[in-house]
C-alpha positions as CSV (number, residue, x, y, z in Angstrom):
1,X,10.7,37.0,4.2
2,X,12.2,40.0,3.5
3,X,15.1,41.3,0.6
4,X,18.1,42.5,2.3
5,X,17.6,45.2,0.5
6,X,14.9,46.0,1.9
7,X,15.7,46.2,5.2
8,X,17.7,49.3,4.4
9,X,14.7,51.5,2.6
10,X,14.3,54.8,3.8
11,X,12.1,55.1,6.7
12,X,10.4,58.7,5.6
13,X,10.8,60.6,1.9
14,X,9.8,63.0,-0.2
15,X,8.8,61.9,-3.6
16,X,7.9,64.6,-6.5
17,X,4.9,62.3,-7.4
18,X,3.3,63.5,-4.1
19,X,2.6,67.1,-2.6
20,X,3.6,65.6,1.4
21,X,6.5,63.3,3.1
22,X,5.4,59.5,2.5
23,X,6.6,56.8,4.9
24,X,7.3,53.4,4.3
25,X,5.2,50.6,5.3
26,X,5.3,46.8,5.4
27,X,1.2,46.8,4.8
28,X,-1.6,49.1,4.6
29,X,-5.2,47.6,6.2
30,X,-7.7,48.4,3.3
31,X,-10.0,50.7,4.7
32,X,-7.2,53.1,5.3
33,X,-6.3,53.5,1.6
34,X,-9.1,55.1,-0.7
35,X,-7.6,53.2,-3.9
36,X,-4.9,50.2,-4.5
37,X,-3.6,51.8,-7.6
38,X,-0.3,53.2,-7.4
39,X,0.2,56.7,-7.5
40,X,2.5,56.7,-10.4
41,X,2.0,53.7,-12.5
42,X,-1.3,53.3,-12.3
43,X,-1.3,49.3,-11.4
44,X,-2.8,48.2,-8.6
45,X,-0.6,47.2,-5.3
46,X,-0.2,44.5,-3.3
47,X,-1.8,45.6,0.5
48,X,0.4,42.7,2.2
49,X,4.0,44.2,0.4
50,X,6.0,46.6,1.5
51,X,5.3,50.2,-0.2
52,X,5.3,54.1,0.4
53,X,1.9,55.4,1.7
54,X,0.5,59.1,3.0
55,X,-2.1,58.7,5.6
56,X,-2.9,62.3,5.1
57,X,-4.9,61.6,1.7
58,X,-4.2,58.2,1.2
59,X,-2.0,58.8,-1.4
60,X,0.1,54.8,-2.0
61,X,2.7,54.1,-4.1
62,X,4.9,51.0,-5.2
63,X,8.5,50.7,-3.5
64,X,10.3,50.6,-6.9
65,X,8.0,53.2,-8.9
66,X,9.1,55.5,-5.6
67,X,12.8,54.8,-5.6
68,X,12.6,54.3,-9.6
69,X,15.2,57.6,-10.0
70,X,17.5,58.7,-7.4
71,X,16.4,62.1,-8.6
72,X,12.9,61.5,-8.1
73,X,12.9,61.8,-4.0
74,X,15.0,62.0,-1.2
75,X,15.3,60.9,2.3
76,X,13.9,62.7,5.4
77,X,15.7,61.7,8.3
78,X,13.5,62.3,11.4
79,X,9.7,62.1,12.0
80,X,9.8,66.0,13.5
81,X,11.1,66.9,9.6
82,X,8.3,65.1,8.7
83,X,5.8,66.8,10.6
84,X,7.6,70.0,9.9
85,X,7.5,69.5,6.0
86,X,3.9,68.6,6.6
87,X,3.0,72.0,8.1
88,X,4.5,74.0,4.7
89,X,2.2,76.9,3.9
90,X,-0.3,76.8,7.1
91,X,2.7,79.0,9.3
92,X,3.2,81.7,6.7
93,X,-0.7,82.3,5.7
94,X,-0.4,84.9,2.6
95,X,-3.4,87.5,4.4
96,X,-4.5,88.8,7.6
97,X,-7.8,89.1,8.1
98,X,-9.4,92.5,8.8
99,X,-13.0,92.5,9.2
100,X,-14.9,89.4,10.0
101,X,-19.0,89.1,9.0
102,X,-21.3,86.6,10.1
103,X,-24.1,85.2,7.6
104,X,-26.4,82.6,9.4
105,X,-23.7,80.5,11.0
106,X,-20.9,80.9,8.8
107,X,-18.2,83.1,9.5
108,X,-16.8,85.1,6.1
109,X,-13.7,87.2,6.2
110,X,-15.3,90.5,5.0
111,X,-11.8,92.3,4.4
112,X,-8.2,91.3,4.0
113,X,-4.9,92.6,3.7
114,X,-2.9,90.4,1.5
115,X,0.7,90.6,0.9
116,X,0.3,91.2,-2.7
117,X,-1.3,94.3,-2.8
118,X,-1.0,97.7,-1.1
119,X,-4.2,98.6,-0.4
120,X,-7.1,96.4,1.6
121,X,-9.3,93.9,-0.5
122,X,-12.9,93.7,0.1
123,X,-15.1,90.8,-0.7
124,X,-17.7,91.2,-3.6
125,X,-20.4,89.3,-4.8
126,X,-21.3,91.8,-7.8
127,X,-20.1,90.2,-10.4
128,X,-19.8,92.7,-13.5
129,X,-18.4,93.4,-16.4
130,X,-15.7,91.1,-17.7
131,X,-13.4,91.3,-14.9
132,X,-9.8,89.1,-14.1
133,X,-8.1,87.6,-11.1
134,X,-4.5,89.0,-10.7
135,X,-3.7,86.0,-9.2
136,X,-4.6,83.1,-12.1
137,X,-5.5,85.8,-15.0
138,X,-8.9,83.9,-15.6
139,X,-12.4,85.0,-15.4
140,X,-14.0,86.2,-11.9
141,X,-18.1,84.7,-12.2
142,X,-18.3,84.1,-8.5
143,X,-17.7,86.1,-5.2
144,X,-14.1,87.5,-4.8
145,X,-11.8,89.7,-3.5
146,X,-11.3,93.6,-4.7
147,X,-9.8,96.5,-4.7
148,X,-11.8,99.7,-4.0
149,X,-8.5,101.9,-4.8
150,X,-7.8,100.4,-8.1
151,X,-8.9,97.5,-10.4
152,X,-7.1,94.2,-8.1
153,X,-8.7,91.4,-8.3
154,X,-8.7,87.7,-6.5
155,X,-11.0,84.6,-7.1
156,X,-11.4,83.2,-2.7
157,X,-9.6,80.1,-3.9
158,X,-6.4,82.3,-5.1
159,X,-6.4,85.1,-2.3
160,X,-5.9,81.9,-0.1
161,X,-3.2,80.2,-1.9
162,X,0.2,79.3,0.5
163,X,2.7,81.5,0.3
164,X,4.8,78.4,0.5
165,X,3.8,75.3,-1.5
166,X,5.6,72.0,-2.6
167,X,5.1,71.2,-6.0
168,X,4.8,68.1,-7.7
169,X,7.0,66.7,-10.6
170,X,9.5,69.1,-9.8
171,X,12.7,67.6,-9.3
172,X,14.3,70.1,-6.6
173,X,11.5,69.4,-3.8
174,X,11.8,72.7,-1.8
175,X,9.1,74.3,-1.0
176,X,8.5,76.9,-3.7
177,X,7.6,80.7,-3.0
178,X,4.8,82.4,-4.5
179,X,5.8,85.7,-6.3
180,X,3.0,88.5,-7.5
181,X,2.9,90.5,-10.7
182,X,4.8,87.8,-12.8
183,X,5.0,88.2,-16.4
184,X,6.7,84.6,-17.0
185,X,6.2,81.3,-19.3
186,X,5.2,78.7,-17.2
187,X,7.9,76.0,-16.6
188,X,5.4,72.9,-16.4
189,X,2.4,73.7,-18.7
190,X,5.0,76.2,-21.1
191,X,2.0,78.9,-21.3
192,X,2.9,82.4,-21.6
193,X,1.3,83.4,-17.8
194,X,0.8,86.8,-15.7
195,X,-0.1,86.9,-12.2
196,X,0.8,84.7,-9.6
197,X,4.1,82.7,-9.9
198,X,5.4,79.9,-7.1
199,X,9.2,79.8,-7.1
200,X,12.4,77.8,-6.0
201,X,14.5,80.6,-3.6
202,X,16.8,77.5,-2.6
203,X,18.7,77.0,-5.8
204,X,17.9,80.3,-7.6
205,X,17.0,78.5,-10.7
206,X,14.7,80.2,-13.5
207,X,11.7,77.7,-13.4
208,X,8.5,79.4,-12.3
209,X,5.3,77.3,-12.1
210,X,2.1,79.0,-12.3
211,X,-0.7,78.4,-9.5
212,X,-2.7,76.0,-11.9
213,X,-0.2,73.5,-12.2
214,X,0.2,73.9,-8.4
215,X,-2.0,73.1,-7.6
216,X,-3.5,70.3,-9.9
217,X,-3.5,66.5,-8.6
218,X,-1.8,64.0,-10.6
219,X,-5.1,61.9,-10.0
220,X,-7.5,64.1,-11.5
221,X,-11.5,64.0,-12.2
222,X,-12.6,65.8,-15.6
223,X,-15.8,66.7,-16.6
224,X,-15.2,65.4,-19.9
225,X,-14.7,61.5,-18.4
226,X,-17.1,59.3,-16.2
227,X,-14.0,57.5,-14.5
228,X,-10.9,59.3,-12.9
229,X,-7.6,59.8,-15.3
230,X,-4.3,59.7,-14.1
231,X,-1.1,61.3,-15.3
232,X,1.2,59.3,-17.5
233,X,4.6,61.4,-18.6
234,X,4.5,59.7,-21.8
235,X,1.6,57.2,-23.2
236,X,2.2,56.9,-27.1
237,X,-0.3,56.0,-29.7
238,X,-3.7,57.6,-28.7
239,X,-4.9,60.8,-29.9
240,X,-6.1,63.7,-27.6
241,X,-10.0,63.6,-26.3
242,X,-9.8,67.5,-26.4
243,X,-8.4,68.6,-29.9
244,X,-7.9,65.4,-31.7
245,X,-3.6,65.4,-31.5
246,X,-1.4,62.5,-31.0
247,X,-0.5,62.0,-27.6
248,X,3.5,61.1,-28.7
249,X,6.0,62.0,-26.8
250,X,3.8,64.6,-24.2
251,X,2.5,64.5,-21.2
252,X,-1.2,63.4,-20.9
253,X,-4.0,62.5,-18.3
254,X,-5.5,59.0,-19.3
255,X,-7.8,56.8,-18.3
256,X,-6.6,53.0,-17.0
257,X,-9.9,51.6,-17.9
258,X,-10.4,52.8,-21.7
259,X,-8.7,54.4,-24.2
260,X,-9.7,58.4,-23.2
261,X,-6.6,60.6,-23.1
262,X,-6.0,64.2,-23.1
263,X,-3.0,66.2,-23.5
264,X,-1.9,68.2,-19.7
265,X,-1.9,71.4,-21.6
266,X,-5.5,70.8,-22.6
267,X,-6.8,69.7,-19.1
268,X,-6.0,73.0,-18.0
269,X,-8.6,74.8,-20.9
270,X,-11.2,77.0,-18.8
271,X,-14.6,75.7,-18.2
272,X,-15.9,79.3,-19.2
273,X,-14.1,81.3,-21.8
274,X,-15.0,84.9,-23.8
275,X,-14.3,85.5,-27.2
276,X,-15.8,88.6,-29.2
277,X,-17.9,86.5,-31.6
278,X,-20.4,86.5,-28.7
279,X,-22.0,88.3,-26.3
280,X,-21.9,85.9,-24.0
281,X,-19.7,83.5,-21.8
282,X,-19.0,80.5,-23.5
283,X,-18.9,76.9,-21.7
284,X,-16.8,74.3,-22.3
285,X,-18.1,71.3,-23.6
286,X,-17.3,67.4,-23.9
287,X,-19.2,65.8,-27.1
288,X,-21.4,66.7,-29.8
289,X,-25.2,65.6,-29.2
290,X,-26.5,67.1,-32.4
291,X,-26.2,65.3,-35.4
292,X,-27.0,67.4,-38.1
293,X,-23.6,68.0,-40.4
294,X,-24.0,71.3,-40.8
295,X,-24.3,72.7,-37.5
296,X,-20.5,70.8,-36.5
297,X,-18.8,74.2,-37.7
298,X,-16.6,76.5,-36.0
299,X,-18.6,79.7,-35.8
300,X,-15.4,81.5,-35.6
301,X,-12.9,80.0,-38.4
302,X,-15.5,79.0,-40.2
303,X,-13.6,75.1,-40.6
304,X,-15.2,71.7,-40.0
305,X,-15.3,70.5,-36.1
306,X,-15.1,66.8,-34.8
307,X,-18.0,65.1,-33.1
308,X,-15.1,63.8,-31.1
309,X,-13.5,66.7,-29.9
310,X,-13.9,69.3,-27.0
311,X,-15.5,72.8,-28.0
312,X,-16.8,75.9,-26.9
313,X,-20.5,76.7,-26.9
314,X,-23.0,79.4,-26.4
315,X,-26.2,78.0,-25.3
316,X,-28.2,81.2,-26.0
317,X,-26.7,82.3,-29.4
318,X,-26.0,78.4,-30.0
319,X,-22.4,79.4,-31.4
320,X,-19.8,77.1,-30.8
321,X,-15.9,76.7,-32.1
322,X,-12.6,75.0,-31.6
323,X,-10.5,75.6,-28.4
324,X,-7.5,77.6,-29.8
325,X,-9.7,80.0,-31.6
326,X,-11.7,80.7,-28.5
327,X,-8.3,80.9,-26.3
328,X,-5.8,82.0,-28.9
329,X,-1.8,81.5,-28.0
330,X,-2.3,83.6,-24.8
331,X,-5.4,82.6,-22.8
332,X,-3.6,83.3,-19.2
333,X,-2.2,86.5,-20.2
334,X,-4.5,88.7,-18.1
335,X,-6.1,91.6,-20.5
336,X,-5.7,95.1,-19.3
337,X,-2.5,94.6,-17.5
338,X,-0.2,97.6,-17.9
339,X,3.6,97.5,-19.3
340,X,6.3,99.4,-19.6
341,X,8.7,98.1,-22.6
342,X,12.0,99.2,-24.5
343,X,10.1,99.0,-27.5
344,X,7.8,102.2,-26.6
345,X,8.3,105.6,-24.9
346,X,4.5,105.3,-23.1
347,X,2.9,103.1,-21.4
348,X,1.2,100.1,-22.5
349,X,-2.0,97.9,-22.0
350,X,-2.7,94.5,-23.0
351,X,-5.8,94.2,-25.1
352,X,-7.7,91.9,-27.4
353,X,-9.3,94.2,-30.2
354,X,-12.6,93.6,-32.0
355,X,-11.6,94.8,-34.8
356,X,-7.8,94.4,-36.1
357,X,-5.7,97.0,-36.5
358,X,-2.1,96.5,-38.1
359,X,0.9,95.7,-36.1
360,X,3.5,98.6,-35.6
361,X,6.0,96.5,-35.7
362,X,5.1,93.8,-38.2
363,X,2.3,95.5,-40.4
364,X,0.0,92.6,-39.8
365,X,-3.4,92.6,-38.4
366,X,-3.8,92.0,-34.6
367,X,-5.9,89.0,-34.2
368,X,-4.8,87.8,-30.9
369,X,-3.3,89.4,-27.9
370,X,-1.8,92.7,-28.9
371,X,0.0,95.6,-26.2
372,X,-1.4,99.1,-27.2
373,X,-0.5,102.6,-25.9
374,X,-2.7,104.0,-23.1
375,X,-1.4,108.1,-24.6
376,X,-5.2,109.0,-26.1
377,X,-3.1,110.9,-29.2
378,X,-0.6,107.7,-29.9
379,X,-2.2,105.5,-32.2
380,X,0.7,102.7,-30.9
381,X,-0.2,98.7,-30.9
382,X,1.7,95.7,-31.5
383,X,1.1,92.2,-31.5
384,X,2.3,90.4,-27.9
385,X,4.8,87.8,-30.0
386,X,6.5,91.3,-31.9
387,X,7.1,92.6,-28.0
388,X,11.1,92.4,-27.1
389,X,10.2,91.1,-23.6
390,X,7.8,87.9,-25.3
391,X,11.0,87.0,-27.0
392,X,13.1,87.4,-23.8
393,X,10.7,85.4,-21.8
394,X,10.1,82.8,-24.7
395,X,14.1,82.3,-25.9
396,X,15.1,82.9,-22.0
397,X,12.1,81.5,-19.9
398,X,12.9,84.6,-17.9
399,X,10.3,86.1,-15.5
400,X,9.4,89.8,-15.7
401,X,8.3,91.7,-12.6
């Protein structure tokens, strides 16, 4: 038996809780589905009713959760679109390969041009220095991609992102165009970014997502968490695992089984950070194994830390501290990136000071993220947040190029 409804559901359609086309089936034999929970709800579904499933990654979600909103998908009318949609990003690869090396049996691509940089990039596994991926603005601690002209960097995983990528959650479900040297705010996670950028070029709106957010899945395994956790845009009344806020009115990552939630802008916190209290990389860490009162301090503010909370830690100096003071307001803002501003006659360079010279703009001491002047003579600085462009970007959520 069948509603009459639902003899009319859309054969093939793209939902925004899912990265491909979904197709809709009557039932789906168990051992072609990796899980029965549905993909946005989180309850498990019925394998004998009808509901929307990708056989790609085994992605399955209810029939109602998928047709919930009218703005939430849209129909695809022929299996070619389909198969077209399906093969986003592999036709328009963003580098050529120049030089190709063999090591053992694997082949490595030894040099490539990509298409955001002028000159060639050369793989490197001499990892110095504190050096930062122009693409995601985070760390580089493993083999990447450089520059032997100029300091350009790329992590593998981001000199090999699509050029064109279909993002999830995102209403308009176009495939989104990624854009180099972006100084933007993030329309998704809302952090101040530089770097890469994927953007809509269909209906010329502002938003600009950066490459984390992606290319994170909405089922999503943490470190922090022995079972996966699952996005929920709203879950009230829990607090976060990571810093210790409410979950209200936010989007989160929980977990179906037990009461572990944390915050989507704190999933995204780097698993290795630097901060000048130490000499050395810090890692991220989950829970508090020592007991001792004392030592449950932040080594950098000095104030009490929870048991309970996600923290930073230094294994060899055995420093550890909160999140925000390790990242600070601007933790994808990529230091040593160059600007040119309305606010000063020479060029600038972003920079993170060991010491904390006063703001020309404000008088106060630069703690965080400040732009200083690269002129040896000009004793120029300012904090980021007293820049005119932050407050364009911030106010406008415009992207600077």
């Amino acid at each position: 038996m069948v509603h009459k409804k639902c003899i009319t559901l859309p054969r093939f359609i793209k939902s925004i809780w899912h990265d491909h086309p979904i197709s809709h089936n009557y039932f789906v034999v168990d051992n072609e589905c990796t899980t029965h929970d549905c993909g946005f709800c989180h309850e498990d579904v019925n394998m004998e009713s009808g509901t929307y499933y990708c056989s790609k990654c085994k992605f399955i979600i209810h029939v109602n959760c998928a047709l919930q909103d009218a703005r939430w998908y849209y129909k695809i009318e022929t299996k070619d679109k389909v198969n077209a949609m399906s093969a986003v990003g592999a036709l328009d690869p963003s580098f050529i390969v120049i030089k190709r090396t063999k090591i053992g049996e694997e082949i490595i691509n030894a040099e490539i041009k990509h298409f955001s940089h002028q000159h060639n990039l050369v793989l490197s596994d001499e990892v110095k220095d504190r050096r930062y991926c122009d693409g995601c603005s985070q760390l580089i601690l493993t083999s990447f991609y450089g520059c032997l002209e100029c300091d350009f960097f790329l992590h593998k995983y981001c000199a090999k992102l699509p050029k064109k990528k279909q993002v999830i959650s995102l209403y308009h479900q176009d495939p989104l165009s990624l854009i180099p040297h972006c100084i933007f705010k993030c329309a998704l996670c809302h952090f101040m970014r530089s770097g890469f950028a994927y953007k809509c070029e269909v209906y010329m709106c502002n938003d600009l997502i950066c490459v984390r957010c992606a290319e994170i899945h909405l089922p999503y395994k943490s470190q922090g968490h022995k079972h996966p956790i699952h996005f929920y845009p709203q879950l009230n009344g829990l607090s976060c695992n990571a810093c210790g806020g409410s979950t209200d009115g936010v989007s989160i990552y929980g977990c179906k089984t037990c009461s572990f939630a944390v915050h989507y802008q704190c999933i995204l916190a780097p698993q290795i950070a630097w901060h000048k209290c130490d000499n050395h990389f810090l890692t991220l860490r989950y829970h508090e194994d020592n007991d001792y009162s004392e030592y449950h301090c932040c080594d950098i503010c000095e104030e009490k830390r929870s048991l309970n909370t996600w923290f930073y830690h230094c294994a060899i100096c055995d420093n550890s501290a909160h999140l925000h003071c390790v990242l600070g307001d601007y933790p994808f803002i990529k230091r040593g990136r160059t600007f040119i501003t309305n606010d000063h006659q020479h060029t600038l360079i972003s920079v993170q000071k060991a010491h904390h010279p006063k703001c020309c703009k404000c008088g106060k001491p630069c703690f965080d993220l400040a732009l200083e002047c690269l002129e040896e003579e000009c004793k120029y600085i300012s904090h980021w947040r007293c820049n005119s462009n932050y407050k364009i970007l911030w106010k406008h959520s415009k992207n600077l190029v």
